[in-house]
Residue, then its C-alpha position, 0 to 999 in steps of 0.5 A: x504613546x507606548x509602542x507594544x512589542x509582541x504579538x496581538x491575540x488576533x495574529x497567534x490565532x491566525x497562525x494557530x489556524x494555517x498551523x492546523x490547516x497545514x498539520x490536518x495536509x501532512x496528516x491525510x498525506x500520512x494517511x494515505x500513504x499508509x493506505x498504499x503500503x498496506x495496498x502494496x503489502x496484500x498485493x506481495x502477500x497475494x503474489x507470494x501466496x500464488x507462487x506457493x500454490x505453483x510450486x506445490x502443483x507443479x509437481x503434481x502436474x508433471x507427475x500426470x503428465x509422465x503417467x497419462x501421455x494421452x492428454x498432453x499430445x497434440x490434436x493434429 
C-alpha cells in the first residue's frame, strides 16, 4: 500500500474553521476596543469642553463679585 503524505480535505477544513473561529475573537476584540477609545475620546472631549466654559466665566464671575459685594456675604 502507498502511504500519502499531506493533508486530507477533511483536516484543511477543519483548521479553516477554528482559523476563522479565532479571527471572528480577534475581530470583536478589535471592535471593542475601538468602541472604548471612541468612549475614552468624547469623555476628554467633554472634560476639555467644560474646562473652556470655566475658563470663559471665570472672569465674568469675579467681576460680579467685586461690583455686587451684597451677594457674596455671609448670611449669619
Amino acid at each position: 500500500m502507498n502511504k500519502q503524505a499531506g493533508f486530507s480535505l477533511l483536516e484543511v477544513m477543519i483548521s479553516v474553521v477554528i482559523a476563522g473561529i479565532a479571527l471572528l475573537g480577534l475581530a470583536a476584540a478589535q471592535l471593542k476596543s475601538l468602541q472604548y477609545a471612541t468612549n475614552s475620546f468624547n469623555y476628554t472631549v467633554s472634560l476639555i469642553q467644560g474646562q473652556n466654559t470655566i475658563e470663559r466665566l471665570w472672569p465674568r464671575i469675579c467681576e460680579i463679585q467685586k461690583t455686587n459685594t451684597a451677594l457674596f456675604q455671609d448670611a449669619t
